[in-house]
N, C-alpha and C positions, 0 to 999 in steps of 0.2 A: 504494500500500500504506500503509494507516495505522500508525499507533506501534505497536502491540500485534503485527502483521503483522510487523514489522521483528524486532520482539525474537524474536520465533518462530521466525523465518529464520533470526538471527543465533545462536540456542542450537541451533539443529539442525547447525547447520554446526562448534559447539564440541566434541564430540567426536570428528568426523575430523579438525580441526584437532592435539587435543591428541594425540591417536593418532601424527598426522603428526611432531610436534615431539619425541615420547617415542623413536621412530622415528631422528630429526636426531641427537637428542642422544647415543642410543647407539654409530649411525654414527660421530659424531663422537669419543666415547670412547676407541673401534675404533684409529680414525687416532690419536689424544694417544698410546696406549699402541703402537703399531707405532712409532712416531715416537720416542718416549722408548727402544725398544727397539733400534733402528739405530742413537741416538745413542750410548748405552751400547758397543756396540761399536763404532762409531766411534774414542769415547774411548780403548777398550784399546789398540787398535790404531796409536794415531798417540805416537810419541816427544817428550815434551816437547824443548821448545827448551833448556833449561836444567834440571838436577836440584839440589835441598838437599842437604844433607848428608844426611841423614837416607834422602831420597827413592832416590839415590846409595849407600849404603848401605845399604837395601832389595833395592834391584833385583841388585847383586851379590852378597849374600848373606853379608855380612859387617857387624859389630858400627860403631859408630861409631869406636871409639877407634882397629880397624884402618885404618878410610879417615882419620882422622887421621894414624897414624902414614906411610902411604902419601904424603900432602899433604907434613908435614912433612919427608919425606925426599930431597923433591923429583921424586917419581916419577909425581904428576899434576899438570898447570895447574890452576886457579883463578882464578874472580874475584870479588869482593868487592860486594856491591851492598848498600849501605844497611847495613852492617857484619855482613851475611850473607854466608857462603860459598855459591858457585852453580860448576856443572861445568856447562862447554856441552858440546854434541854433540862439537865439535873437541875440544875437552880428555880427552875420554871415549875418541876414535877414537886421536888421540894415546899415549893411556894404554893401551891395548889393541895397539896395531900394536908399541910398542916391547917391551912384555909378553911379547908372540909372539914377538918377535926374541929377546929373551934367552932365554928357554926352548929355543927352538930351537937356539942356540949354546952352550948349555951341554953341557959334557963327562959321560959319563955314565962314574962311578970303581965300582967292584967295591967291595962292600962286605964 
């Protein structure tokens, strides 16, 4: 097949190629955005290892200054990284199990 032969082949065959890749590329979209969408749940779903104040403070549904006052009273652990305050999981399970304990122990007076 001479040059002119080749190139004629070669462009006959460029639009099922680009067909084919316009094809790949969507497929492949498909998958980025199912993938991005498992991750996102994923993410809800998994408990950080440690909370901010802030984060901590989110999640229970109370202002900053209350989870402060709580810290300072001594009624959660803490630890200090890099002169940030962080709650771990135990600090939080800690804080919650004794939480439950007094409430349950508490006397109920007539008002």
């Amino acid at each position: 097949m001479n040059e002119q032969g080749k190139m004629v082949s070669v462009m006959m065959q460029l639009p099922e190629t680009f067909v084919e890749s316009e094809v790949l590329v969507s497929e492949l979209k498909g998958i980025v955005e199912d993938l991005r969408s498992e991750y996102a749940q994923l993410k809800q779903s998994i408990t950080p290892i440690s909370f901010t104040e802030r984060e901590l403070a989110d999640y229970f549904g109370i202002s900053l200054i209350t989870l402060g006052r709580i810290r300072r009273d001594g009624k959660i652990s803490y630890t200090r990284v890099g002169g940030k305050i962080h709650y771990t999981r135990a600090h939080i399970e800690e804080f919650l199990t004794v939480t439950q304990t007094n409430r349950k122990g508490r006397k109920k007076t007539a008002g």
